[in-house]
N, C-alpha and C positions, 0 to 999 in steps of 0.2 A: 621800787620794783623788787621782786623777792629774788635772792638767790637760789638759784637752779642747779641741781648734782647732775652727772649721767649717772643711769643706773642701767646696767648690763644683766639679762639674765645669763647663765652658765648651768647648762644640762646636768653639769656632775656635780661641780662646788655651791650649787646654792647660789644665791645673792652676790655679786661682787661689784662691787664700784669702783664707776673708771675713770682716771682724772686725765690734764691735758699733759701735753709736752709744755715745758718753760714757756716756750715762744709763743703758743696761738693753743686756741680749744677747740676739740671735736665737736665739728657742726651738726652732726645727727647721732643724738643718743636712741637707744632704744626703745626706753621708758626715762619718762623726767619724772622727775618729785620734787616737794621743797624741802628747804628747811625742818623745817616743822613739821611735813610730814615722816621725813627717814629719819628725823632722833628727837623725836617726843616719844619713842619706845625705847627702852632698855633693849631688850631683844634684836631689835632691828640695828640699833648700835652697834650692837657687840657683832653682827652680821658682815657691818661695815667695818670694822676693827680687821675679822679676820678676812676681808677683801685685800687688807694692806699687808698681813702675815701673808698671805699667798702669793703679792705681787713681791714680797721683800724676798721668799723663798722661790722665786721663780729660778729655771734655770739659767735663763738668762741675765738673772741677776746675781744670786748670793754663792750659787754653786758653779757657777761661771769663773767668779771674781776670786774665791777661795785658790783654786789650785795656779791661776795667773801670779800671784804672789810668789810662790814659788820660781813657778817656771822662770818668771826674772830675777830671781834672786842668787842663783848659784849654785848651790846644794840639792838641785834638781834640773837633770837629764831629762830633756823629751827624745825619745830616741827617734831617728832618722827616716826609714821605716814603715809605713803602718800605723804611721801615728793618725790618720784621716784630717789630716789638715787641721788639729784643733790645737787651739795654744803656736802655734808654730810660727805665727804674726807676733807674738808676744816673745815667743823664745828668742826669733831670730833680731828683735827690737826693729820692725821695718813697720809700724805703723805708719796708719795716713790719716787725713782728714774722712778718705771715703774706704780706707780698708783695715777692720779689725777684727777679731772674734769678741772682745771681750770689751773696750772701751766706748763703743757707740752702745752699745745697750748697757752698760751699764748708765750713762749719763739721761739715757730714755728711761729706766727701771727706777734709778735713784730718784730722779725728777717725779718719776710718776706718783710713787709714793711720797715724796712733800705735798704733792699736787693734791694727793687723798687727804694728808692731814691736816691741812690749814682750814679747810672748810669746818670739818669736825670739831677743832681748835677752837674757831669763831662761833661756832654753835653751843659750844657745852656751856657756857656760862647760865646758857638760859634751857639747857635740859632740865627736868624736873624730876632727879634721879638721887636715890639714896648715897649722902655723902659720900660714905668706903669709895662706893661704888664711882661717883664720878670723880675724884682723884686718882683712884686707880688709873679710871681710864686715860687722866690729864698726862699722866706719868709714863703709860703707853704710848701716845701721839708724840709727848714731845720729846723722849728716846730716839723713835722712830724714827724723827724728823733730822735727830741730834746725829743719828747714825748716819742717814745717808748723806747729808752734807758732808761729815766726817769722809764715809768712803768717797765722796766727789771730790774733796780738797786734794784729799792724800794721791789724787791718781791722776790730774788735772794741774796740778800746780806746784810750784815750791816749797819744801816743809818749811813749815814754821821757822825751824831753825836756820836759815837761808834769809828769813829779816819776815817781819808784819807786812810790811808797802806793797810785796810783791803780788802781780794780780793771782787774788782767787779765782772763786766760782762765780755763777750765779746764783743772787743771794736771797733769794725766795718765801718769804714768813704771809703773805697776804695771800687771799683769795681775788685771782685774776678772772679778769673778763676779756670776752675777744676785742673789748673796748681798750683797756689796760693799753698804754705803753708797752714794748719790750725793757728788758733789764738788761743791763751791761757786767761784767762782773765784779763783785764785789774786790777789797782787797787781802789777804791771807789772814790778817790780822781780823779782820772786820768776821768774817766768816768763824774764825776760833771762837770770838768772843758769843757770837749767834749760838755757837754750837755750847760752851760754859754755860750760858746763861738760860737753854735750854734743859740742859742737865741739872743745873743745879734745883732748878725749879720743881723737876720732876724728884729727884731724892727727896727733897724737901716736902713734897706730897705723896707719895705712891705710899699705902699702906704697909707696913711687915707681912701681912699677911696673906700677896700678894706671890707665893710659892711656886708655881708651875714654871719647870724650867724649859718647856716648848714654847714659852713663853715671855713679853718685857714682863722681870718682877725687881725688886729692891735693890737685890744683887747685880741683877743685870746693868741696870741705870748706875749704879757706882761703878760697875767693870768699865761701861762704855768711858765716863766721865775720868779714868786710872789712865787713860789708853790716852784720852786726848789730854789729860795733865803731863803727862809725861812724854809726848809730842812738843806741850809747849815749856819743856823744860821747868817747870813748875813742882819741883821733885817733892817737898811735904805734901802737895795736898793729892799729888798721883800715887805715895804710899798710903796717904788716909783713906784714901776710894778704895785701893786694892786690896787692904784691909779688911775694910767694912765689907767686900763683895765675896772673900773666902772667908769668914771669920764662921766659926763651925761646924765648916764642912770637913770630909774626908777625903785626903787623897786617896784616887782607889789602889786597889793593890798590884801585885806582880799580872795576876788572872785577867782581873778587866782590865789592866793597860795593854800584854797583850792578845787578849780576844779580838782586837784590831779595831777597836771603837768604834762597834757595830749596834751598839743601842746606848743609852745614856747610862752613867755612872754618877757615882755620890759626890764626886766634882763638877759634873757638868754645870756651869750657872746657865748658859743659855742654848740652847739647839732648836734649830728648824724641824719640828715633826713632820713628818708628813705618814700618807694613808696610802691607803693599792687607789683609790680617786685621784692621787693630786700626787703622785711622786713623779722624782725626776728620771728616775729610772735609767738609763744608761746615760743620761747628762749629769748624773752628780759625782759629787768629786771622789767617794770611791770606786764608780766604774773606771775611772783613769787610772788610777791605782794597783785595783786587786787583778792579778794575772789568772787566780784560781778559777773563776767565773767568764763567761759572758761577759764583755765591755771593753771599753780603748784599751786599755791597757798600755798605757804608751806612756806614762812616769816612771823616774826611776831615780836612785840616791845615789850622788857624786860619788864613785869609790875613795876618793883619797881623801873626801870630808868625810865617811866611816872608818876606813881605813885609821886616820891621823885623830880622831876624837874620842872613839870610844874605847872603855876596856874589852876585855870579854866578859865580864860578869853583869853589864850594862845590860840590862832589861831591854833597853831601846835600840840597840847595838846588832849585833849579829843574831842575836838569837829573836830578832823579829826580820832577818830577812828570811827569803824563802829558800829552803836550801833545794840542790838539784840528786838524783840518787847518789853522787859523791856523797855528801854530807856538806858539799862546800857550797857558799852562797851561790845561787842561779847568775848569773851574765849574763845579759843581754844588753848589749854597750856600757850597761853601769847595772847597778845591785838592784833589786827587785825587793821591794819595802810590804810588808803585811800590816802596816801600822792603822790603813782603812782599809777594811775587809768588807766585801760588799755584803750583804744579805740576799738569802736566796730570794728571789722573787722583785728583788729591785729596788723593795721598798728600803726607803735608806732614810735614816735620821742625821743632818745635816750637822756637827759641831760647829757652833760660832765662837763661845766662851766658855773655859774652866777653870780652876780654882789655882792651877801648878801654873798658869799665864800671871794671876796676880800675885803668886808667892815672889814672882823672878821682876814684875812691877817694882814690888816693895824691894827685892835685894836692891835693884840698881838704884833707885830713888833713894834707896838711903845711903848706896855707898858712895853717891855723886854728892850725898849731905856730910860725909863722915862719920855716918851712923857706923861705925863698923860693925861692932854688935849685931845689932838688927839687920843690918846682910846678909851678916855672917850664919845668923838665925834661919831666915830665912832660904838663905841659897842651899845650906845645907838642909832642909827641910825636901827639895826636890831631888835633890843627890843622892841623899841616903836613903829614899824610896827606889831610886832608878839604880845602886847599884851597891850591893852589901857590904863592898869594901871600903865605901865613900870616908874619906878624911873633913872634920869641919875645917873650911878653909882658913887660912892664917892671913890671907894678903888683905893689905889696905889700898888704897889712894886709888890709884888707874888701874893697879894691877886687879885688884878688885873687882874693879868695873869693866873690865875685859872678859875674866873669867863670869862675869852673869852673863853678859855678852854673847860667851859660846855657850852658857846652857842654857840660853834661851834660843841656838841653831838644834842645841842638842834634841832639846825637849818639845820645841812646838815644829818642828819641821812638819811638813805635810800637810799644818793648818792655815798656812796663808799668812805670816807675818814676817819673814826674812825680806823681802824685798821692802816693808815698811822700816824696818829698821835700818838697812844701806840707804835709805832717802833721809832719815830723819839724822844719821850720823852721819853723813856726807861722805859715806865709805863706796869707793868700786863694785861693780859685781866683777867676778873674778874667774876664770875659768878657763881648765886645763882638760886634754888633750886624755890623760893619764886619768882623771876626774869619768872620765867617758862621753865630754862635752862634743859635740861636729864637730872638727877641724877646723871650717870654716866661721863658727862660734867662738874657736877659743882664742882666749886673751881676756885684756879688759876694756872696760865700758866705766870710763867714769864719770863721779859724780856730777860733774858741768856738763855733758854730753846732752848735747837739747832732745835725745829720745827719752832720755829719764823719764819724762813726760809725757802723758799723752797727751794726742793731739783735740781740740775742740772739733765734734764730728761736724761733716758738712752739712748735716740734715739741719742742725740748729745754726749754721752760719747761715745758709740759705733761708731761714726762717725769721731770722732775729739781724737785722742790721746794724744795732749797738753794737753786738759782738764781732762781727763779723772783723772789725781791724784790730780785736782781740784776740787774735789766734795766740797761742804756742809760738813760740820763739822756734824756725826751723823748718813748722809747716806752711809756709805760706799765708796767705788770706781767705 
């Protein structure tokens, strides 16, 4: 019997294909096709490809789960407020099974997209497509697929560094049927290894010539592959990735860093485009940001983490917050960041990866190696772009590896990776009163605290009875 896709029409985007939840598949598609009908065309392919760009750039997925990083990380205030209820399950750490903004769809969005590629996966060996062209495409699905198990591990379970045994995800590579058995979850270890041996496959195939950074290219699949070597403490081959993925490029300068990364620069490796069709328009993670426009407006920077970290000559420092007629930073419970500036009209290009993320890759992977040098190369490479009076650092050992530590609070704040980093270093989030944190908020949360974690939602407990005495340690069953 042939395998059957849904295929969904969409008024605005064209063609999208819809896959299932983990646990069970949608009984009524719209239009079916086989096989063989939706990818014995090139055309129709790549149709399907950017069904899973749209589901990956959904709001409820990649623009969702970006500014969440933050919020739990420290270095960012949701003020009290006016905030519209968003992020404020995530700030205040009171997830559930059945209440989140951001963890039940993600685990529905990241699923959905493996759900899209496996099929695709299983198909291509026997499309009839110009080589470039179908390694390319191999090299797009299994990023794709490399990512969101990535972002389900990272936010579902234990880092890596916390031990392999410990239960992952669900571990997803086949094309299921409403026949299939449910899956139970994998273990942390088993899941990294899925996700390696994904990536590796894809560098290994995806052409150079493969450029578009709206898009997976080269660069992109070595960034992601930087990101999860250096999760698994694997520090040579997460400076070889990080390497390979800025090797070239330019960091931009004082101008586009701050113009408020309102369109792409000569760093970007990868970003979500989108169109006036398909933006996210007050759900993306500069409408939370930028106070100048229209949108939530309801992020804000720890004063006593700017305060205590930057000079004044720091490009990234005071002279991107927004000042009030004083001349002095705006207030509004904590500092007001212009670092994403929204676009008039909404349309907003998403940052996922840049080039100044793998320079700070490679410092710490090498100073965890005793590269000092090459840290030292490196870390000063982002420093001396961000502030004219930067010194090349002199420290070695820990102290080293501390100072990458805070310039990578310094430099990627606002993108969504401080909260991955307190998971994978088993460090506190931390938060003061003074900072412009709630009251109620402040103190700390540390690393053993079973909310670290989110909890498995109840749509897939109720759906899946493998998992179901799989929960989170915390939340019940």
């Amino acid at each position: 019997m042939k395998t059957y896709l849904i295929l969904a029409i969409i008024a605005l985007s064209g063609i999208c294909f819809v896959s299932c939840d983990v646990a069970y598949l949608s009984p009524d598609p719209s239009v079916s096709l086989t096989i063989d009908q939706a990818f014995g065309d090139p055309e129709i392919f790549q149709t399907y490809i950017n069904g899973i760009y749209d589901e990956h750039g959904d709001s409820a997925y990649l623009t969702r789960l970006l500014p969440s990083q933050d919020v739990r990380g420290g270095d960012v205030v949701l003020i009290p407020t006016n905030n519209f209820s968003r992020y404020i399950i995530e700030y205040q750490f009171i997830e559930s099974p059945v209440n989140s903004y951001v963890s039940g769809n993600l685990w529905f969005q990241a699923y959905d997209v493996i759900g899209l590629v496996n099929p695709a996966l299983a198909a291509l060996p026997e499309a009839d497509f110009e080589a470039d062209l179908k390694a390319g495409i191999e090299g797009e699905l299994l990023t794709f697929r490399a990512n969101a198990l990535h972002d389900l591990v990272r936010n579902f379970a234990q880092p890596y560094s916390a031990g392999r045994d410990n239960l992952g995800i669900v571990l997803n590579t086949a094309v299921l049927t409403a026949d299939d058995d449910p899956l139970g979850r994998s273990t942390v270890g088993e899941v990294y290894d899925q996700i390696v041996a994904d990536l590796t496959r894809a560098v290994a195939v995806m052409p150079a010539g493969y450029n578009d950074a709206s898009k997976i290219t080269l660069r992109a699949a070595h960034g992601v592959l930087a990101r999860v070597y250096l999760d698994m403490g694997e520090y040579a081959l997460a400076a070889q990735n990080a390497e390979l993925a800025h090797a070239g490029m330019t960091l931009m300068g004082t101008e586009d860093y701050q113009a408020g990364f309102a369109a792409p620069t000569s760093e970007w490796i990868w970003y979500n485009g989108k169109t006036a069709d398909d933006s996210n328009g007050f759900l993306s993670t500069h409408s939370f940001w930028d106070t100048r426009r229209l949108g939530y407006s309801s992020l804000r920077m720890d004063m006593t983490f700017m305060d205590n970290n930057f000079t004044s000559t720091d490009i990234r420092g005071y002279s991107l917050l927004r000042a009030a007629a004083s001349g002095d930073p705006l207030v509004s419970t904590a500092y007001v960041s212009n670092k994403l500036a929204h676009n008039a009209g909404f349309v907003q290009d998403e940052l996922i990866m840049r080039a100044s993320e793998m320079y700070l890759i490679s410092a710490e992977s090498n100073a965890r190696l005793g590269n000092n040098t090459a840290a030292q190369t490196a870390l000063f490479a982002i420093q001396s772009r961000a502030d004219v009076n930067a010194v090349m650092s002199t420290n070695t050992g820990q102290a080293l590896i501390d100072e990458v530590i805070l310039e990578r609070r310094k430099e990627l704040y606002a993108e969504g990776h401080r909260y991955y980093d307190l998971q994978r270093l088993q460090l506190p989030v931390v938060r003061t009163t003074e900072g412009g944190h709630w009251s109620s908020q402040a103190g700390t949360i540390p690393f053993n605290d079973f909310r670290r974690i989110s909890p498995i939602p109840q749509f897939e407990l109720d759906a899946n009875p493998i998992i179901r005495p799989q929960q989170n340690p915390g939340y019940g069953s």
